[in-house]
N, C-alpha and C positions, 0 to 999 in steps of 0.2 A: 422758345419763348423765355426771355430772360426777367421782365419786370409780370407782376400777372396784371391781367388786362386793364381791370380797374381799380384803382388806390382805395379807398378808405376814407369818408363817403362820397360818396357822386350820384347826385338825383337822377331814378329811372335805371340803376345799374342795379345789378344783382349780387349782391355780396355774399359769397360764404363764410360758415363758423370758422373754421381757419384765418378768414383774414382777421377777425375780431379776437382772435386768441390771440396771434402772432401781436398786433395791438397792445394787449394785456401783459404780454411777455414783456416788453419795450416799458411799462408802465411800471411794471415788479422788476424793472433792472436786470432781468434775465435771474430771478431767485426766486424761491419758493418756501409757503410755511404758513405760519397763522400771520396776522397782519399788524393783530396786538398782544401785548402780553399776559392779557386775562384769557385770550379767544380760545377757544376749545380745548379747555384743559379738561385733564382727566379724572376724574377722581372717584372714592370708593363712597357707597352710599351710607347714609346717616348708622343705619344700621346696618350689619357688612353682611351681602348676600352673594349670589352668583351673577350679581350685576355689576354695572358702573355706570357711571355717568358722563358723557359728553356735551361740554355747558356750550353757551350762544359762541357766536365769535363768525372772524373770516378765515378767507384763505386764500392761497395761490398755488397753484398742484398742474406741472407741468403734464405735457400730452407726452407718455412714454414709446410709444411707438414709432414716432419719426420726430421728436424733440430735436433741435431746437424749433425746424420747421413746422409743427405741429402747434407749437404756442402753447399758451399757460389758458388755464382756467380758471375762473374765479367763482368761489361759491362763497354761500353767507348760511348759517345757520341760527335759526329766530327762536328753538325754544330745547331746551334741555333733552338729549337724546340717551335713551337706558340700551345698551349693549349685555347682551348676556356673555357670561365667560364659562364654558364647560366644565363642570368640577374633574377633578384630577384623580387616578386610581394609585396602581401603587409605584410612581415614579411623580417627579416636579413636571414642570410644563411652561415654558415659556409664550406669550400671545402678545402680537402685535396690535396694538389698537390702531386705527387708522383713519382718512377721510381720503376717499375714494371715488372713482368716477368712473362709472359705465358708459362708453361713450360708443353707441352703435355704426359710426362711422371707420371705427376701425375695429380688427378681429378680437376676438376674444368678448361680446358682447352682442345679443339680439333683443335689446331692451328698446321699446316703441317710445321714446322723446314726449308725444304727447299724454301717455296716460300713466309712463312708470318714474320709479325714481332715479335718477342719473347720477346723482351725488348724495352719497350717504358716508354715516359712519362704519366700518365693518372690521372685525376681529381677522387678522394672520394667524391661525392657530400654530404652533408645535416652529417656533423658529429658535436660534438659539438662544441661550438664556445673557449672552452681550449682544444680539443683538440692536443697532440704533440706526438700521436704514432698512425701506420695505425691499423684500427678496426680490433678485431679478430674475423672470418666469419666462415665459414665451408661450403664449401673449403676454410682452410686458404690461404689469399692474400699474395705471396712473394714480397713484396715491403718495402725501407724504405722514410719517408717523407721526403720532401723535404720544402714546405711552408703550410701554411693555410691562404686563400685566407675569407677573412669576407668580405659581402658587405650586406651595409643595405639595407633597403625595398627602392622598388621600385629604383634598380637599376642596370647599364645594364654596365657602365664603371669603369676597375677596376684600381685604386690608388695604388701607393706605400705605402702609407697610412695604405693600408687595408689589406697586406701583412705581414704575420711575417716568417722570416726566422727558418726552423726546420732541418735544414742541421747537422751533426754529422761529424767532419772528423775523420773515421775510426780511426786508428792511429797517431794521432797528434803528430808531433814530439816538441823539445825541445831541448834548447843548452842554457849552463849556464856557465859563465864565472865570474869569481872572479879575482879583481885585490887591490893591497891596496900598500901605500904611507909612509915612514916614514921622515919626515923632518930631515936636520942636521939646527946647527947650533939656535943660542939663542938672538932674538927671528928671525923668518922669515916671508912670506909669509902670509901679513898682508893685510889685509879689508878694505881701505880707501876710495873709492868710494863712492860717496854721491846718494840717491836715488833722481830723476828714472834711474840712469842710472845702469849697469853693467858691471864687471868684471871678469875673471875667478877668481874662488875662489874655492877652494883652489887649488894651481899650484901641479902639476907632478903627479894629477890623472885619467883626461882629457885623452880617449883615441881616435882612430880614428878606428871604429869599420866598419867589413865586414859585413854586414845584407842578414842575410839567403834570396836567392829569395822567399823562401817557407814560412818565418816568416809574419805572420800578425797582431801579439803584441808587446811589447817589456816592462816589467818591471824592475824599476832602484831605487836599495835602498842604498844612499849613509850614508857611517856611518862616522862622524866628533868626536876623542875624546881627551881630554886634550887642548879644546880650550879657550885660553886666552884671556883676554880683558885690556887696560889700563883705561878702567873710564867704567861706566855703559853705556851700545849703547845697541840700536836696531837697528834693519834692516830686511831685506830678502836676502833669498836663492831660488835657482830652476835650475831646470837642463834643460838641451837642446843637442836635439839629431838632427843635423843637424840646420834647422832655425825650427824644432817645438820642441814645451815644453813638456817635459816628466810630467805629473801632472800638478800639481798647485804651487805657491809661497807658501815658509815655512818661517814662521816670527819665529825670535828668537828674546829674549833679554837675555844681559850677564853683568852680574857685573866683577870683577878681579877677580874671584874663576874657578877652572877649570868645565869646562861644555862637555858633549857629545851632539850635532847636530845630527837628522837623518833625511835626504829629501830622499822623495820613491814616487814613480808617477810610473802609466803606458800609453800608446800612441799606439794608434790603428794606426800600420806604414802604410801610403800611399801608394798605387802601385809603385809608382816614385821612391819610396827608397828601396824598395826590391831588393836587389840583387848587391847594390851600398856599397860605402863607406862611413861613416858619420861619423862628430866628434862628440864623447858624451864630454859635457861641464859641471861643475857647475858651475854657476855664483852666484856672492852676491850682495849685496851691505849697505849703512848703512844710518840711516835716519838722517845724517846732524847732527848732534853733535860731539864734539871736537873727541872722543875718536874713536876705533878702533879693532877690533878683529885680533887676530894673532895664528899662529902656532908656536911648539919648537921642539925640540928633544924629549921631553917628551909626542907628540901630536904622535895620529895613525889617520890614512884615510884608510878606504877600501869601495870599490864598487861592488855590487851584480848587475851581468846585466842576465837577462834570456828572452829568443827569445822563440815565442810561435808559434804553428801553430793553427788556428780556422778557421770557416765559416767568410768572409768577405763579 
């Protein structure tokens, strides 16, 4: 039997979980992982015990026993789950934290569907202290990590510290925007600000940007070319995307020969700005000398902005 008998739906036909997984798999693009980049992160409680905490979020966590044909599953978690982490005697101890799935249709599980729990969070205890993928057992484990929890000897309270994040979002999205600037006019849009202070610079590239709620990156490469100078200056450049800095300050220096500038920074977005409006900015300025940097007609501006999604 080469097709199975009925597709996926057809009224009065009997569907099994396999086909709805296989479905899912097709849906997660054959990957698996959290779904967002807040979803089931890990983290050490307020006050540090033998616990952790596993917060809300989704997932996609393929069927390891006969993957790809087994399909992916998808679970959701509605309310903050406490994991216990075994305190440690006199050696380190490496534990997988994970999201995991009992699934009684294939070995290695006799858990009843109707009354037990099928997808939970649960600890790999004693694997190695690099590892960043769950161990492959027999009965293979359907689960994908989530942290790895290290706690040295002789201890029972677990740190932020001691957590590394192994979270994957599934399909991370992405949104890339290109914008670019050409001056009129001979000369303009000139650099005169003396450092530490700043200015925008260069004008009419500056935009005021919608921030994906679901962006948790943002990288910014601005390209400056045919810029002018009237005597030899240096200074700084840097961008700014609301009141925080995209990267770090770019020092130039120019004689009167034309020059290409390029400032490129990325900026791990705050929660606060997800989902908000923000103005991306370059600012300059110049370190106190007579002269000046200017743009012409003969000058181009363009900006590469790209929004990323990742584990946060």
């Amino acid at each position: 039997m080469a097709f199975y008998r009925v597709p996926w739906l057809i009224n009065g036909a009997s569907h099994p979980a396999v086909l709805a997984r296989m479905l899912t798999r097709h849906l997660a693009r054959g990957n698996e992982g959290v779904l967002e980049g807040d979803d089931l992160k890990v983290t050490a409680l307020t006050t540090p015990s033998g616990n952790v905490n596993v917060a809300v979020g989704e997932c996609a966590i393929h069927q390891r026993e006969s993957y790809p044909w087994g399909g992916t599953y998808y679970g959701y978690n509605t309310a903050t789950i406490v994991k216990p982490i075994a305190p440690t005697a006199g050696a380190a101890r490496s534990d997988l934290v994970v999201a995991r799935v009992w699934d009684p249709e294939y070995p290695g599980s006799s858990l009843d569907p109707a009354v037990d729990q099928i997808i939970d969070a649960d600890v790999i205890s004693g694997v190695s202290s690099s590892a960043t993928t769950v161990p492959v057992t027999s009965p293979a484990v359907s689960a994908i990590p989530l942290a790895r929890v290290t706690l040295p000897a002789n201890t029972s309270a677990v740190t932020e510290a001691m957590i590394t994040d192994l979270r994957k979002v599934a399909n991370p999205r992405r949104q890339r925007d290109y914008y670019t600037y050409y001056p009129s006019g001979t000369p303009t849009d000139d650099l005169g600000t003396t450092s530490p202070s700043w200015e925008t610079w260069p004008l009419g590239i500056g935009r005021t940007l919608a921030v994906p709620a679901w962006a948790t990156k943002v990288v910014v490469i601005l390209t400056i070319t045919g810029v002018r100078s009237n005597a030899t200056i240096a200074g700084l450049l840097r961008l700014m995307l609301g009141a925080s800095q995209v990267g770090q300050n770019v020092a130039y220096a120019n004689d009167t020969s034309r020059q290409t500038m390029i400032v490129a920074g990325d900026l791990t977005l705050p929660s606060a700005m997800r989902g908000t409006s923000q103005a991306l900015t370059p600012q300059g300025n110049r370190n106190g000398t007579g002269g000046y940097i200017y743009l012409d007609v003969n000058s181009t501006v363009a900006m590469d902005v790209e929004f990323f999604e990742s584990p946060v």
